[in-house]
C-alpha positions in Angstrom: -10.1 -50.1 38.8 -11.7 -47.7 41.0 -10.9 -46.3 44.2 -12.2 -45.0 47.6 -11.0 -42.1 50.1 -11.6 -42.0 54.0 -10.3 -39.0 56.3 -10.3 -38.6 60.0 -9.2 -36.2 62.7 -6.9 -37.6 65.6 -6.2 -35.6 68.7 -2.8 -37.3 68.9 0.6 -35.9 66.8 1.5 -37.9 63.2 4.3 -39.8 64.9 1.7 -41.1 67.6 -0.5 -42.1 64.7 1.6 -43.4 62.4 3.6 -46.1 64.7 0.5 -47.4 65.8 0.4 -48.5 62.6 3.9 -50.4 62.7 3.2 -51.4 66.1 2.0 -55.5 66.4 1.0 -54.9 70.0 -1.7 -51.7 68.4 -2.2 -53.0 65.2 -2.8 -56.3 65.8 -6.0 -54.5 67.5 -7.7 -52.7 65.0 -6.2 -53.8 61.5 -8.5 -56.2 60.0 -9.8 -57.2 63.3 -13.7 -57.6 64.0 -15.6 -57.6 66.5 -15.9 -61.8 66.9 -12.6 -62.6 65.3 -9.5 -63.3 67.5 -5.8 -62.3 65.9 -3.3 -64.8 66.1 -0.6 -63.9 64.3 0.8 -60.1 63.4 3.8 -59.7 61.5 5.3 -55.9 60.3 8.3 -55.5 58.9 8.2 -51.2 58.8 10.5 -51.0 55.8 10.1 -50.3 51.9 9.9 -53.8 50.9 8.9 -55.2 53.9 6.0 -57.6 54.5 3.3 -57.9 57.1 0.8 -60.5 57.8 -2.6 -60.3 59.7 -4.3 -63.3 60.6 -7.2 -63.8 62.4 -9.7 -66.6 63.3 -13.2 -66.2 62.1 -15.3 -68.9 63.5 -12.8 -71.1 63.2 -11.0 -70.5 60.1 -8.2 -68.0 59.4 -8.2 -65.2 57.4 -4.9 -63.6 56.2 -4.5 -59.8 55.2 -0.9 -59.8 53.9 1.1 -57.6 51.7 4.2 -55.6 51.0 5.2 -52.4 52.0 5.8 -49.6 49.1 6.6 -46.8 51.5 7.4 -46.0 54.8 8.0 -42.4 55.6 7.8 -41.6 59.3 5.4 -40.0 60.3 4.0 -39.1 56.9 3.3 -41.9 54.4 2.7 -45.5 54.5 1.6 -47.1 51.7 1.0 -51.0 50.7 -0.2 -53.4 48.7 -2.9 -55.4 50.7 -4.0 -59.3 49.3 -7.0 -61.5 51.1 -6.1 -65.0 49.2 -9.2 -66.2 50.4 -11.1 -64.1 48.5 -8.6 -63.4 45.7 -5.1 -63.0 44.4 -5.4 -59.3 42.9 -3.4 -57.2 44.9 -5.0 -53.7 45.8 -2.7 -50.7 46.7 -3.4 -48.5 50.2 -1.9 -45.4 50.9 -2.6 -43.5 54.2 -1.1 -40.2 54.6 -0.7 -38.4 57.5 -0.7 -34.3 58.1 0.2 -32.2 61.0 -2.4 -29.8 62.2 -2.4 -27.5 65.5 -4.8 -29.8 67.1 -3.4 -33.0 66.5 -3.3 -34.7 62.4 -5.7 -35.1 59.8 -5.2 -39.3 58.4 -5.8 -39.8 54.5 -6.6 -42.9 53.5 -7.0 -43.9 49.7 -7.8 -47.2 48.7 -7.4 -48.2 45.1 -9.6 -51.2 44.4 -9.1 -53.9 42.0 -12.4 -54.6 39.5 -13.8 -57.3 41.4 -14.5 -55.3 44.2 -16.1 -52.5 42.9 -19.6 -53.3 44.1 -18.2 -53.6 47.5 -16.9 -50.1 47.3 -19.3 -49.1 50.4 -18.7 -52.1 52.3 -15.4 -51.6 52.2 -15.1 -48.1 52.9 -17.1 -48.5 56.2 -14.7 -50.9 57.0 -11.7 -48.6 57.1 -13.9 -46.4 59.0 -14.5 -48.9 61.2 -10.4 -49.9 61.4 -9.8 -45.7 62.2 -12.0 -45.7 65.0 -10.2 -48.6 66.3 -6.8 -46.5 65.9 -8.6 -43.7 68.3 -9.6 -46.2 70.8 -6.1 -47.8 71.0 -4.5 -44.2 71.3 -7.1 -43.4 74.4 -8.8 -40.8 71.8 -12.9 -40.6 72.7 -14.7 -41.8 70.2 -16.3 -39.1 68.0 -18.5 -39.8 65.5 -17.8 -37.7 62.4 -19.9 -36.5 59.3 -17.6 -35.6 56.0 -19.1 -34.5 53.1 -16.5 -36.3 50.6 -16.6 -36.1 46.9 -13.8 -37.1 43.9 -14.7 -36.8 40.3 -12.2 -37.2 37.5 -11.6 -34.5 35.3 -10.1 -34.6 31.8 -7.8 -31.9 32.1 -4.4 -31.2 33.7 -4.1 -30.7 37.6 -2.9 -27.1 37.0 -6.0 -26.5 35.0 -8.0 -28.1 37.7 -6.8 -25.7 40.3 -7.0 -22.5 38.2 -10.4 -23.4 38.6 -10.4 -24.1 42.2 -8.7 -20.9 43.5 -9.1 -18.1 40.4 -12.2 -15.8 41.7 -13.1 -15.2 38.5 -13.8 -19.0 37.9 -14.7 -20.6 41.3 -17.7 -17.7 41.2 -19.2 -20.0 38.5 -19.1 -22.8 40.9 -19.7 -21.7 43.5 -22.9 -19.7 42.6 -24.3 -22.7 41.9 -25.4 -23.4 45.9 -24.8 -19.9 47.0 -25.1 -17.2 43.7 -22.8 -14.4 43.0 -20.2 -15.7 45.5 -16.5 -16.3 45.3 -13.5 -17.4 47.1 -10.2 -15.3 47.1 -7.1 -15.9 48.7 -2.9 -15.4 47.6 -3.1 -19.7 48.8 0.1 -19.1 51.2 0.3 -21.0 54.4 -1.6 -19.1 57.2 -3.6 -16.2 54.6 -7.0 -15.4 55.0 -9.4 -17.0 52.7 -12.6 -15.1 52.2 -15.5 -15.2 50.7 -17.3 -12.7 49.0 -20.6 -12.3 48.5 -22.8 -10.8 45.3 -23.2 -7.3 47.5 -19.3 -7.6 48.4 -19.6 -8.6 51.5 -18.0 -11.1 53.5 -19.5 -13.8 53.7 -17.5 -16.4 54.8 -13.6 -16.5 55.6 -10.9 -18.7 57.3 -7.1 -19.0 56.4 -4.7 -22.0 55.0 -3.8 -24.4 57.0 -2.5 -27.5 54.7 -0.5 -26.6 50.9 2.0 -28.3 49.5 1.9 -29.5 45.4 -1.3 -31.7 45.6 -3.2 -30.4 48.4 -4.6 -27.0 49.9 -6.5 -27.2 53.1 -8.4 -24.2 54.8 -10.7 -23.1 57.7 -14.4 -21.9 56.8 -16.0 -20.0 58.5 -20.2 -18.8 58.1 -21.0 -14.7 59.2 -24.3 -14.6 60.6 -25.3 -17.8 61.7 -27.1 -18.2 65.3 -24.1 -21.0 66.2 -20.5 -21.3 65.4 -20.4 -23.3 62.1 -17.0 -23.8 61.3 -15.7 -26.4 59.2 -12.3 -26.9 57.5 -12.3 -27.9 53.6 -9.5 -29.4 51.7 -8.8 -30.2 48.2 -6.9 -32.7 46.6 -5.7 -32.5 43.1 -3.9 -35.4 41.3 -2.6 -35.9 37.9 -3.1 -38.9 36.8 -1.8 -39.3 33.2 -1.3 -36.3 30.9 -3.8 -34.4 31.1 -6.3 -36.6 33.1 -6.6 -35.8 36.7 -8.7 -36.6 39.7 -10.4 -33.9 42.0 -11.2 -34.9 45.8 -13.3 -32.5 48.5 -13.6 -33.3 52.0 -15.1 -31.1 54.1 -16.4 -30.9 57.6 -16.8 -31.9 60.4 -20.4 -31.4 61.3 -20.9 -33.4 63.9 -20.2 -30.8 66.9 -23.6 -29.6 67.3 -27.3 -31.0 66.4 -27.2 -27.6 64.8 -24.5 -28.1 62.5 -25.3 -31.4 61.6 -28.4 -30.3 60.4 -26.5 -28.3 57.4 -24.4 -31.3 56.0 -27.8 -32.7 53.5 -27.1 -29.4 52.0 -23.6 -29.3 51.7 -24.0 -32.7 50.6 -26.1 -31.8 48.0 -24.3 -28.3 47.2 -20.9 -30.5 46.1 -23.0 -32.2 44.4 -23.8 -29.4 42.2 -20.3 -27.6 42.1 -18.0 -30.9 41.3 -19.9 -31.6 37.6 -19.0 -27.7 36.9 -15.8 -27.6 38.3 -14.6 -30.0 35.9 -16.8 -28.6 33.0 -14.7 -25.4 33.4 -11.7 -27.1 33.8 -12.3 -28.8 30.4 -13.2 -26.0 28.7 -10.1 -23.9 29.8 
């Protein structure tokens, strides 16, 4: 099994979000739906346990999403299992997660795939995509294209090792030096600190301060010195354990689609995770 992560930014509060979910009047709109299909039947029962049906007329034949709920925490978690009989009978699992932020919530959504589906990874994931921006247009949000770099990576190695890593300066230097050498991140991680960056002549570089933490997560504002625009971008990781001692690292950063300027620099971020995820979780090994 394999699985897939999408984020996005909405301008509206969780509880906004999240019953739009649980709502047949809005979900019925964007859940499943495409663009030449019509929906004729919506079913949500928004309990642990509960079951929910999508069906929807594709050129004449219907097409059911159906499933049962695992979890229903207002406005914070909603997770499912989510079967398509007519493509298959494995039952995948979906859990979207919501956070609060000053400017509205950040949506989580992780999609755990069952093997036959693996070569559609992509497909699918620009589906959800497709299914968020359909949440932001029932909610009155302006559509707003967005530009995350996203990376996950499994790491053989427990989640506290795995974040030693992540926020000890004396080991996210190695890291990090691989796309921007001799620099490091420090912070004490508490909700609202600074995080700064410091560069190989000690100054600062970069800096921001914490905006998400709780056991699995730590999000954070980042901020470049020096630049001829404002490049700010927020950065969150995502650590879970898996088994013992097996765990699975996810990055999301961005947004860099609010300037031609700034979307210019995500190829190199791009490329930059792609160099520091491979060492993260050599270190993380090795410690």
């Amino acid at each position: 099994m394999t699985s897939l992560t999408v984020k996005r930014l909405f301008t509206s509060k969780p509880e906004v979000v999240f019953d739009a979910f649980i709502t047949p009047e809005k979900a019925g709109k964007f859940m499943f739906a495409t663009k030449t299909g019509k929906m004729v039947k919506v079913v949500i029962e928004p309990k642990s346990q509960g079951q929910y049906v999508f069906i929807e007329n594709r050129d004449g034949e219907e097409v059911e999403h159906l499933g049962t709920f695992l979890a229903v925490d207002r406005p914070y978690t909603l997770a499912f299992e989510l079967r398509v009989p007519k493509y298959k009978q494995d039952q995948d699992k979906v859990i979207i997660t919501l956070s609060p932020l000053n400017s509205g919530t950040e949506l989580t959504l992780e999609h755990t795939l069952s093997d036959m589906w693996i070569d559609s990874k992509s497909a699918i994931e620009g589906g959800w995509r497709e299914i968020l921006e359909g949440v932001a247009e029932v909610l009155g949000e302006p559509f707003k294209k967005s530009l995350f770099v996203e990376k996950s990576i499994e790491i053989n190695a427990s989640s506290a090792k795995v974040w030693e890593v992540l926020k000890n300066p004396e080991l996210n230097k190695k890291w990090i030096s691989t796309w921007w050498p001799g620099t490091y991140a420090k912070s004490d991680w508490k909700l609202e600190s600074p995080v700064l960056w410091y560069t190989e002549n000690g100054e600062v570089g970069s800096e921001g301060k914490v905006t998400i933490i709780d056991p699995e997560s730590i999000g954070f504002s980042f901020e470049v010195k020096g630049m001829p625009f404002k490049k700010v971008e927020n950065i969150a990781y995502w650590v879970r354990e898996l088994e013992k001692n097996k765990s699975k690292l996810m990055v999301w950063v961005g947004d860099f689609s609010d300037s031609p300027e700034h979307e210019a620099c995500y190829p190199g971020a791009d490329e930059a995770w792609n160099l520091s995820m491979p060492m993260i979780k050599q270190l993380a090994e090795k410690s």
